[in-house]
C-alpha positions as CSV (number, residue, x, y, z in Angstrom):
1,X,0.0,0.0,0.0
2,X,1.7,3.3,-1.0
3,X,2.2,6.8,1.4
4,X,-1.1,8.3,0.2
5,X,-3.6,5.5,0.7
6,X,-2.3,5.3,4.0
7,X,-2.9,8.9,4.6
8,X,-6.3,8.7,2.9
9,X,-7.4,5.7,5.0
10,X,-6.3,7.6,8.3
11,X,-7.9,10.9,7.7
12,X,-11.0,8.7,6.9
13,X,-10.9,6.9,10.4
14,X,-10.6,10.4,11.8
15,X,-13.7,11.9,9.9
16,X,-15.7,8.7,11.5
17,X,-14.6,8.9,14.9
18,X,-15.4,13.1,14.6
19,X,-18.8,12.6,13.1
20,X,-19.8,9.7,16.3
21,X,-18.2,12.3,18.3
22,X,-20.2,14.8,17.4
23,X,-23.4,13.0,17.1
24,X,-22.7,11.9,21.0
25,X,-22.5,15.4,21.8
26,X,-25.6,16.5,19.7
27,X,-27.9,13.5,21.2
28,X,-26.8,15.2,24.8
29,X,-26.7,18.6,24.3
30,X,-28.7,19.5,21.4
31,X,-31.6,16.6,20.9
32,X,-32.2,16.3,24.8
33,X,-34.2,19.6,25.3
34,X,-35.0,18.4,28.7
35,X,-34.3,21.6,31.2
36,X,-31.7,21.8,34.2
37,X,-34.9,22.3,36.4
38,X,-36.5,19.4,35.2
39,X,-33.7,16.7,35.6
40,X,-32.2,15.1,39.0
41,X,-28.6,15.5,39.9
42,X,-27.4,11.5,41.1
43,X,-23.9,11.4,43.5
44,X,-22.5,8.7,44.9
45,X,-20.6,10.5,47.9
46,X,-18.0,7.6,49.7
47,X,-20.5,4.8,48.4
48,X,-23.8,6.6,49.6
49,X,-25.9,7.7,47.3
50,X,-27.8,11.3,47.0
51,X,-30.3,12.6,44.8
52,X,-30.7,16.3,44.1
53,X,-33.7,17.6,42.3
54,X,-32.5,20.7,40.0
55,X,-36.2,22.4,40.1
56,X,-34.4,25.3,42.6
57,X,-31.2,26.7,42.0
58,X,-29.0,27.2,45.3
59,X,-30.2,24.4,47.2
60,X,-28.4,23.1,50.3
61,X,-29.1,19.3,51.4
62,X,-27.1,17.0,53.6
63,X,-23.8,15.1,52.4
64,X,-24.6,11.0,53.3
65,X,-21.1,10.3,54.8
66,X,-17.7,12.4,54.7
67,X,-14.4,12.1,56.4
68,X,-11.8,15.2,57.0
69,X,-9.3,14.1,53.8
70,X,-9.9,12.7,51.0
71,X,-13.5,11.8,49.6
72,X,-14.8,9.9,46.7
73,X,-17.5,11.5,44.6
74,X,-18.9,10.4,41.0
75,X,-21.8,11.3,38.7
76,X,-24.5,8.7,38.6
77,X,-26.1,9.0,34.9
78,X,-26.2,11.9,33.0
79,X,-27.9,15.2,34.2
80,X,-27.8,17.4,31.5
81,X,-24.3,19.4,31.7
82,X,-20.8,19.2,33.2
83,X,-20.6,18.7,37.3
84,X,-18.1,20.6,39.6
85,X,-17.5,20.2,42.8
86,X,-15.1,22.8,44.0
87,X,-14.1,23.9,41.3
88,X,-13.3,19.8,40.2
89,X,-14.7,18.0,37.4
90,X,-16.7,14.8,38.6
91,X,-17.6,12.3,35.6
92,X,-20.1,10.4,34.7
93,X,-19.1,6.3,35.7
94,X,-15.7,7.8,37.2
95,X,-14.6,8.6,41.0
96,X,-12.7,12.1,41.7
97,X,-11.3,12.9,45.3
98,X,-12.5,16.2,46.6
99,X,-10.6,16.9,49.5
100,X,-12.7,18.5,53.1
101,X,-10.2,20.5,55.5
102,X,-13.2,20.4,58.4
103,X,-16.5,19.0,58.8
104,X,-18.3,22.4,60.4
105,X,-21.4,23.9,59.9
106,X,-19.4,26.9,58.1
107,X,-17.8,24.7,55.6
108,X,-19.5,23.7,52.6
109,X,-19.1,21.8,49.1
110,X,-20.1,23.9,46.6
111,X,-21.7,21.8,43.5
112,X,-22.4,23.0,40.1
113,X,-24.1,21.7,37.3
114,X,-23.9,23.9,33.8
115,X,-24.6,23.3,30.4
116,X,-24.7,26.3,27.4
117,X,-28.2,27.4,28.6
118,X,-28.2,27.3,32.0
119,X,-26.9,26.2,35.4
120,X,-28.0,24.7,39.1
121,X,-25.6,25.5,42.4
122,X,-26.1,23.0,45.2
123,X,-24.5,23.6,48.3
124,X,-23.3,20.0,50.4
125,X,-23.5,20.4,54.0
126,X,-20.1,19.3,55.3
127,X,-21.6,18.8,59.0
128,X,-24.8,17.2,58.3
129,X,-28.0,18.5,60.1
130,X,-28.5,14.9,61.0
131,X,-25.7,14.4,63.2
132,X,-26.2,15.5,67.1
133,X,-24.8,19.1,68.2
134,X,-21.4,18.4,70.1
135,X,-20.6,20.7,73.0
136,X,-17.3,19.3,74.5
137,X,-15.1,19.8,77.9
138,X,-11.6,19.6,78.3
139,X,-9.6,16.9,76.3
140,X,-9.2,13.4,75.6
141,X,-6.1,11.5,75.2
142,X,-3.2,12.7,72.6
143,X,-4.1,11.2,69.8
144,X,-7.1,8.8,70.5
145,X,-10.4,8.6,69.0
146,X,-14.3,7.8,70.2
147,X,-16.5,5.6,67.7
148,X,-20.2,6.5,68.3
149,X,-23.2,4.2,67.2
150,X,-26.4,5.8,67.7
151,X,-29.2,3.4,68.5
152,X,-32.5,4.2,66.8
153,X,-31.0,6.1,64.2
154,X,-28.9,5.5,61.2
155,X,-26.0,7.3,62.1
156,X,-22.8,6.9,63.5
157,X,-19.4,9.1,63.8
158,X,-15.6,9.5,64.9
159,X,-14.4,12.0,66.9
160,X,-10.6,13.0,67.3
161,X,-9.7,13.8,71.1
162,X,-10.7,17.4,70.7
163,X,-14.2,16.2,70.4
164,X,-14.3,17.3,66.9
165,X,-16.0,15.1,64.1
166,X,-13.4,13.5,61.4
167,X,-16.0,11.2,59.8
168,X,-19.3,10.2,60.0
169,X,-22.3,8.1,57.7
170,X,-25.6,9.7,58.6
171,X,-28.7,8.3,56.6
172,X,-32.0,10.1,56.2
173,X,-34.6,9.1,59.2
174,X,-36.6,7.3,56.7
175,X,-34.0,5.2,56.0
176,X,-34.6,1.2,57.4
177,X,-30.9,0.8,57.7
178,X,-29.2,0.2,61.0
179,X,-25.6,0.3,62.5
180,X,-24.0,-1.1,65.3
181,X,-20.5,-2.1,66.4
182,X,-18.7,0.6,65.3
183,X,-15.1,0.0,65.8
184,X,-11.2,-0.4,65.4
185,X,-9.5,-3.3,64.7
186,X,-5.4,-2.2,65.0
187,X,-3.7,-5.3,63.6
188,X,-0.4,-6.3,63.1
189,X,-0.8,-5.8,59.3
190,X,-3.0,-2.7,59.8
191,X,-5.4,-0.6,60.9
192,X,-9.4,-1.3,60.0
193,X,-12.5,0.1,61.0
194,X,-15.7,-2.1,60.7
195,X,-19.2,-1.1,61.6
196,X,-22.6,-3.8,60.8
197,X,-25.5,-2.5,58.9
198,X,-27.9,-4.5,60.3
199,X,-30.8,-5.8,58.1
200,X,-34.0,-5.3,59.1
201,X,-35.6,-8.0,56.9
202,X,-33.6,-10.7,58.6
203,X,-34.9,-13.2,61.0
204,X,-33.8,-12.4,64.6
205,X,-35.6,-15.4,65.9
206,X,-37.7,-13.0,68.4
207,X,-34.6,-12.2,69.9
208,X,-34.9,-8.3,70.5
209,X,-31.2,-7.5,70.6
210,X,-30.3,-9.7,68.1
211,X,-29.4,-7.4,64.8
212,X,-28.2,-9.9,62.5
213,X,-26.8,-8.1,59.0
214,X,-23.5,-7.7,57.5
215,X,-19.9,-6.4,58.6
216,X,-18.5,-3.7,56.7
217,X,-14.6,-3.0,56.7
218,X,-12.8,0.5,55.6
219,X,-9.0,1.5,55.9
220,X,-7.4,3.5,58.1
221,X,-8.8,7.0,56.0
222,X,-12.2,5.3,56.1
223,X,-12.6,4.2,52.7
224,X,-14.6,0.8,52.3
225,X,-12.7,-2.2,51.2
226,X,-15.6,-4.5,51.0
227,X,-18.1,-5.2,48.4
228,X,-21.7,-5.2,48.5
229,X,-22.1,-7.9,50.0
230,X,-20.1,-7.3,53.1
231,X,-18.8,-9.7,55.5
232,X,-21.5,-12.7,56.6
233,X,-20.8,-16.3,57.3
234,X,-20.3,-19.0,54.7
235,X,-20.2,-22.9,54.1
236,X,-17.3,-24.7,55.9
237,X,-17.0,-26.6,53.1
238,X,-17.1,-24.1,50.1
239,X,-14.5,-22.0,48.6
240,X,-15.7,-18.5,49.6
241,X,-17.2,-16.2,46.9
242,X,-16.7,-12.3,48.5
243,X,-19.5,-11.3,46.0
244,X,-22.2,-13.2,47.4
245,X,-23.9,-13.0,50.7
246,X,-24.1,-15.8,53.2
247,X,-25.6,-16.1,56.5
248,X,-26.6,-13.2,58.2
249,X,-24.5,-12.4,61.0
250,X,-24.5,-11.0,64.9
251,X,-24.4,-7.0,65.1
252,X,-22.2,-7.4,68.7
253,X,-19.8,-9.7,68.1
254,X,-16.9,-9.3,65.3
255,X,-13.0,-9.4,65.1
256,X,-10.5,-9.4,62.7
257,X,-6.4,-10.3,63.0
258,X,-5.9,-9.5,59.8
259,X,-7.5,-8.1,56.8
260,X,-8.7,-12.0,56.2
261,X,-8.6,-13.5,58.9
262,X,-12.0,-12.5,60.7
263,X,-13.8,-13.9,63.2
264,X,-17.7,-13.0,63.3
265,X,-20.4,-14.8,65.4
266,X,-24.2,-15.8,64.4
267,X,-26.9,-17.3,65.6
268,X,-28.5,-20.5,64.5
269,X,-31.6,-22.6,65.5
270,X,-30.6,-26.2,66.9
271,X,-32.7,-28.8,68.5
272,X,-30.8,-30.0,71.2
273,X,-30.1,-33.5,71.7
274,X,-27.5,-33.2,74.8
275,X,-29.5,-31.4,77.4
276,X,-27.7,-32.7,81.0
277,X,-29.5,-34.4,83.2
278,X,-32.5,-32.7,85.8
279,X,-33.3,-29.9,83.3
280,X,-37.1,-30.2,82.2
281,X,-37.1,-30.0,78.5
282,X,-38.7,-31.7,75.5
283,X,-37.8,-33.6,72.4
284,X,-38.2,-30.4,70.5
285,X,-36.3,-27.9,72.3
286,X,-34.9,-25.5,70.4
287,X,-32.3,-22.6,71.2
288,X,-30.3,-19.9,69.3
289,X,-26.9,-21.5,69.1
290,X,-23.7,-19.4,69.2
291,X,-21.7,-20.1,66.5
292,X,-18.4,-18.4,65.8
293,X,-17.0,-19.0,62.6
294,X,-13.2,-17.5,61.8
295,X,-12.8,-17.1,57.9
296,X,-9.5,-17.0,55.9
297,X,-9.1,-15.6,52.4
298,X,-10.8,-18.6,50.7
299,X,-12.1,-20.9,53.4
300,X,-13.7,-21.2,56.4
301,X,-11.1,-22.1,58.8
302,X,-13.1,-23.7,61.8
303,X,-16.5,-23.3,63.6
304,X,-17.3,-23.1,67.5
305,X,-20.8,-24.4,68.3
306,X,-22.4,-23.6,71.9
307,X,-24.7,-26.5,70.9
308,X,-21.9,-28.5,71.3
309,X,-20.8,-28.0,75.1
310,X,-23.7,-29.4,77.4
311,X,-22.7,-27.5,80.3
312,X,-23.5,-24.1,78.9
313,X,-27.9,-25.0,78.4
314,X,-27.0,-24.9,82.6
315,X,-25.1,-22.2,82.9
316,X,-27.5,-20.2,81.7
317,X,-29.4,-17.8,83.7
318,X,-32.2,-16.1,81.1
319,X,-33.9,-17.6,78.1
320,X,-34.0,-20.7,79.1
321,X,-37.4,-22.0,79.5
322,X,-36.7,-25.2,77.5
323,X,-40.1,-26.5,78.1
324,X,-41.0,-23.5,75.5
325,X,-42.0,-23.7,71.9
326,X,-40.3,-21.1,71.1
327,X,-36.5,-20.5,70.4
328,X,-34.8,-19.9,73.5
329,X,-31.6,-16.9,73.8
330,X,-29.7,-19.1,76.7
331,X,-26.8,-17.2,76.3
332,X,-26.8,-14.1,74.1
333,X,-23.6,-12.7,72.4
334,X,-23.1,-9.5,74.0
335,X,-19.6,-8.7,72.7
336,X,-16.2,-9.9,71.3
337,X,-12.9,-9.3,71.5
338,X,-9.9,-9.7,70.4
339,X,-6.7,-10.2,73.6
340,X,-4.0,-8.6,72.2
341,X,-1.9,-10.2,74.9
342,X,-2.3,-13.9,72.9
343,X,-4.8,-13.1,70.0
344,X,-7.4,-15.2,71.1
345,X,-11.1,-14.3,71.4
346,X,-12.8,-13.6,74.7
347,X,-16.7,-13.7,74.0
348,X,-19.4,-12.3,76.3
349,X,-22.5,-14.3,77.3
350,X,-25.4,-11.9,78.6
351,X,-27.8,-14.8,79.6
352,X,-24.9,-16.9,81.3
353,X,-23.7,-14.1,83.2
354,X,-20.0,-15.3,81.9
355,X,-17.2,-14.7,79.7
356,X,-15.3,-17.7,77.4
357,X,-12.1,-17.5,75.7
358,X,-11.7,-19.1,72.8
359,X,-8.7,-20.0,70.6
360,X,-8.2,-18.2,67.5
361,X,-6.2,-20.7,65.8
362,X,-8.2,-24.2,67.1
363,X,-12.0,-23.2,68.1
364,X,-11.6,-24.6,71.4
365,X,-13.0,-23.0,74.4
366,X,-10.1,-22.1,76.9
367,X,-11.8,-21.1,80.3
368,X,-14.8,-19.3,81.8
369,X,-15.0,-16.1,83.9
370,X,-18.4,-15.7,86.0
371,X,-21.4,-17.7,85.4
372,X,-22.6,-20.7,87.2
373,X,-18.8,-22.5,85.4
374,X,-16.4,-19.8,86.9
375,X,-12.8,-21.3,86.9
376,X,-11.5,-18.0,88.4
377,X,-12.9,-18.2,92.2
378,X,-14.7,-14.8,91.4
379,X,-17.0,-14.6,94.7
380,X,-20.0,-13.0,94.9
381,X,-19.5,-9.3,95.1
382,X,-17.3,-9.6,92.3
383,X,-19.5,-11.4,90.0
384,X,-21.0,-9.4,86.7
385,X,-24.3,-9.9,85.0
386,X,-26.0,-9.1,82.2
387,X,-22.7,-7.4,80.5
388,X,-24.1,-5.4,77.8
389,X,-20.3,-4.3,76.4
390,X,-16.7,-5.9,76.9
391,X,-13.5,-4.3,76.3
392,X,-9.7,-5.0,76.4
393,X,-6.8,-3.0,77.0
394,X,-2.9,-3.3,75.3
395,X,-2.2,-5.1,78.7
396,X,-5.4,-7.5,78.9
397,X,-7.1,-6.1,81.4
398,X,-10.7,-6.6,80.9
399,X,-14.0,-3.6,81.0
400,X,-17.1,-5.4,81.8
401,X,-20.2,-2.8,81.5
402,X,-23.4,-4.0,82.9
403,X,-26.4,-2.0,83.8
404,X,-25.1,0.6,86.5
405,X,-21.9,-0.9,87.1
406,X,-18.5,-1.0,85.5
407,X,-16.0,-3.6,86.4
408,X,-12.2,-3.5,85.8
409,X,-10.4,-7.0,86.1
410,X,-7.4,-8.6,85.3
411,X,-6.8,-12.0,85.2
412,X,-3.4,-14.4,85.9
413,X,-4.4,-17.0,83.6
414,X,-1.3,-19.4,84.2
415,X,-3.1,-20.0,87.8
416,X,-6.7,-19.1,87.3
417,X,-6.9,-16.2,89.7
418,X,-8.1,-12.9,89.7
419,X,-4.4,-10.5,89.6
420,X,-6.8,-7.6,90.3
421,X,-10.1,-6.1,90.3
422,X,-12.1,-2.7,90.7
423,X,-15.4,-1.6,90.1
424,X,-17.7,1.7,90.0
425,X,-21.3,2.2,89.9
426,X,-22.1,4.9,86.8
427,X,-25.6,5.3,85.7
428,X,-26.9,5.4,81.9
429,X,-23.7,3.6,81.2
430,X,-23.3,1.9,77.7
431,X,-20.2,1.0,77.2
432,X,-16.7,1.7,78.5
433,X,-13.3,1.9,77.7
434,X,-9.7,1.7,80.0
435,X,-7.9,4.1,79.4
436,X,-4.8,3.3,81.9
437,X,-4.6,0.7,83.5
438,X,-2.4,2.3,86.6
439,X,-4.5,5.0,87.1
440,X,-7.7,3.6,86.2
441,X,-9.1,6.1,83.9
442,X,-12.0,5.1,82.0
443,X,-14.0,6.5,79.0
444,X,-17.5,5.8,79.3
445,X,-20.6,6.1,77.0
446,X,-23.7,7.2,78.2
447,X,-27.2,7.8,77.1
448,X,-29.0,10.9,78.1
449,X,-27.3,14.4,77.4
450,X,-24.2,13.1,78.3
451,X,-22.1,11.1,75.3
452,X,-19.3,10.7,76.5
453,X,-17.4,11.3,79.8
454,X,-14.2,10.0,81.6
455,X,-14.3,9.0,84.6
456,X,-11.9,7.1,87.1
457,X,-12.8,3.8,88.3
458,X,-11.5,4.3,91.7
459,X,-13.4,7.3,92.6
460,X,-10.4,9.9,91.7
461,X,-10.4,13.2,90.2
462,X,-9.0,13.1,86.2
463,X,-7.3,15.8,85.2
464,X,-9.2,18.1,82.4
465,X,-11.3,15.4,82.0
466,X,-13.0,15.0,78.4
467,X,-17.0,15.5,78.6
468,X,-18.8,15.6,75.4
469,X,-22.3,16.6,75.5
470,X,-25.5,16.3,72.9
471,X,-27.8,19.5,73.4
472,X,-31.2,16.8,72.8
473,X,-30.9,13.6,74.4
474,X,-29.6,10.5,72.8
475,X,-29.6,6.8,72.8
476,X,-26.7,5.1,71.3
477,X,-25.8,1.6,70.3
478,X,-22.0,1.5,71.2
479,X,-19.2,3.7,71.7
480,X,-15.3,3.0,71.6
481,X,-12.2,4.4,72.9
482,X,-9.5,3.9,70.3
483,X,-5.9,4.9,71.3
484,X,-3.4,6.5,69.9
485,X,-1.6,4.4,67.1
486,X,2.1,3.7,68.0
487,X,4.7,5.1,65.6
């Protein structure tokens, strides 16, 4: 083929790929007569979605979910001209990053939509309407972190130990979606953040605290690294497929050692067939078994079944009419954790009054703290029950929260004693956190006005103490202490 075909065939393929050009652009701009004010602006903002009618120009509405940093935004279909925000092209099918300095009731995204004819201006609320007004004390430790989980609405937030908001998701009230668990998860090959968006449509057995749904994981900026389909619990026996959702699982009770290794808890219906001896039951009864299921990259690693250890249909001290019809909650996972001293699990039973550790490697149960089974000589006065939250600190000391009392304990294993233990009696607590273990400073989470406060276990005064306060009272699902990540 000689110099000039070549040229002719080129300036050919040119002339073709100019006239679909132009015909794309004609079919958007020129055919579609369809007005800014009559079209819908659709933003995905960090994996939330938002719609925007563009009948009024100048409109301000509430961002879904931010974080101070970096934030993902993208077009979702076409709404009839070019979208900024900030100044910053966002594309149709394609993330951008728009960066947010402060989340503050001053600071705003500004968002524009233009085309040759005409143009929309909507203003994104950096400090969403929908999250509580903060008024906040003092300070909190250098460095550290509070994870909030509001419990009857679908919101939840991170606070930096100024008291100042540094992400949050906050969905609109008509929303069915749930959250619980928030927390942090620093691992030796990371740091990750999970929270559970429980599912409202999911069985819970008639278990009232039972908010089975799926886990959701995000980095240490808060950007999601799972799919759709979250975290749930899968088939021993199948390879795992990420995309697909398994069994729902427990809103209270998840861990992680790694980015896959994760341990997550769920309840399943079981007819028991080994009830001891001198409990009245029939052939029928049925409880909510504990499972705990620890999952690896492709597999299912191993399974613990309550079901499977006799001892524990006695050792419970609520939900256990067995002569029933009706599913029985004989033990209730409260919480989970993770002992950073060993990495194995300790597990919370709110109808057995008790804690069980559990190894992370085997599924075998280790020991039990409290309950009917205590193996650590606990005596009376120091027994806890109905735990609603457990924490651990760096050095394994344990934060039992039950209703109206906090208890601080640590164990000597080796010799199944108690090394040491203290308690205090704080009202509307819901959860609490060590934050030194020699001087017995705790953050705690409250309902009522106040969110969170710190308090010392002992009785003492703490210097410039953090208090963080809600101006309309509040009921919230969990709250975490998270400290300062070493260097």
């Amino acid at each position: 083929m000689d110099r000039n075909k070549k040229i002719l065939i080129a300036a050919c393929a040119v002339a073709i790929a100019l006239i679909i050009v132009v015909g794309i652009l004609l079919a958007m701009f020129g055919r579609d007569k369809t007005p800014l004010s009559e079209r819908t602006l659709h933003l995905s903002v960090n994996g939330c979605d938002i719609e925007v009618p563009l009948k009024k120009n100048n409109v301000t509405v509430n961002a879904p979910s931010l974080a101070v940093g970096e934030n993902t935004f993208e077009v979702l279909g076409y709404p009839g001209g070019t979208v900024k925000a900030n100044g910053k092209t966002v594309k149709v099918g394609n993330t951008s990053t728009i960066k947010v300095d402060a989340i503050s009731s001053e600071n705003q995204i500004v968002i524009t939509v233009r085309n040759v004819k005409d143009s929309r201006t909507v203003n994104l609320r950096t400090y969403s309407t929908r999250l509580p007004k903060l008024r906040t004390i003092g300070k909190g430790v250098k460095g550290g972190q509070y994870l909030v989980t509001e419990a009857d609405r679908p919101v939840m937030y991170a606070l930096d130990d100024t008291g100042e908001i540094i992400w949050y998701k906050a969905l609109s009230a008509k929303s069915k979606t749930r959250f619980s668990d928030f927390k942090c998860h620093q691992t030796k090959s990371g740091v990750y953040y999970s929270y559970q968006v429980v599912n409202a449509d999911a069985d819970n057995f008639g278990i009232a605290d039972y908010r089975p749904g799926k886990r959701v994981i995000m980095d240490d900026k808060f950007k999601i690294l799972t799919g759709d389909a979250g975290i749930t619990a899968y088939k021993k026996d199948k390879s795992i497929d990420w995309d697909q959702a398994g069994t729902a699982i427990d809103g209270n009770a998840f861990e992680m050692l790694s980015r896959h290794n994760t341990f997550a808890v769920y309840c399943k219906p079981t007819r028991v067939t080994n009830m001891p001896d001198g409990i009245t039951a029939h052939k029928n009864t049925t409880v909510a078994a504990v499972v705990v299921q620890n999952a690896g990259r492709t597999h299912v690693s191993w399974e613990w079944n309550s079901a499977d250890v006799a001892r524990l249909y006695s050792d419970s001290a609520a939900g256990n009419d067995y002569s029933s019809d009706d599913i029985q909650d004989y033990l209730n996972p409260s919480a989970m954790v993770v002992d950073p001293t060993d990495d194995n699990l300790i597990l919370s039973f709110k109808n057995a009054n008790c804690l069980v550790k559990i190894d992370s490697k085997t599924g075998k149960m280790m020991w039990t703290l409290g309950g009917k089974s205590d193996e650590f000589g606990l005596k009376d006065s120091q027994k806890f029950a109905g735990q609603t939250d457990v924490q651990v600190s760096a050095e394994g000391t344990l934060t039992i929260t039950q209703p109206g009392k906090i208890t601080v304990l640590k164990l000597d294993e080796a010799n199944k004693a108690v090394a040491s233990i203290r308690t205090r009696n704080i009202d509307n607590a819901v959860g609490a956190n060590l934050m030194n273990a020699d001087s017995g400073e705790l953050c705690v989470g409250k309902n009522g006005s106040v969110l969170i406060e710190e308090r010392n276990v002992d009785g003492g005064e703490v210097k410039n103490a953090l208090q963080i306060k809600t101006t309309t009272p509040h009921s919230i699902a969990s709250v975490r202490f998270v400290p300062a990540q070493a260097d």
